[in-house]
Steps between C-alpha positions, in 0.01 A plus 500: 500500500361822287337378193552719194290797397270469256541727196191732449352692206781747391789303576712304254618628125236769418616644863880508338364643206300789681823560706708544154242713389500741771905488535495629141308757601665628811851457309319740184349755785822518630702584139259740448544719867772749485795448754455853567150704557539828367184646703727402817835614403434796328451706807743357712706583226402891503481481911839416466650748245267783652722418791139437698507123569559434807540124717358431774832373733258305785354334205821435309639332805227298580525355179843450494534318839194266419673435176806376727312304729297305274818442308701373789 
């Protein structure tokens, strides 16, 4: 028969209380960060309309058949 572990410093209510803490911070860092970077899409954007973007096919199907398999 296991016998129970004993609870150490850090566990208990002020550990549920540091966990709150740092949930409402991850939940504000993440209302703050933009859905969209603008230092990332602005030159895709202008690769594309310059008509100079191009994609890389090998890589495009590689990621489109592990896609598949990990979804099957």
């Amino acid at each position: 028969m296991k016998k129970p572990k004993k609870q150490g410093p850090g566990t208990g209510a002020p550990n549920l209380q540091r966990n709150d803490k740092l949930m409402e911070q991850v939940r504000q860092i993440i209302a703050e960060t933009p859905e969209v970077r603008p230092e990332k899409v602005e030159p895709l954007r202008e690769a594309v309309a310059s008509g100079t973007y191009e994609i890389d096919a090998r890589k495009l199907a590689n990621s489109l058949i592990t896609k598949l398999i990990l979804e099957s």
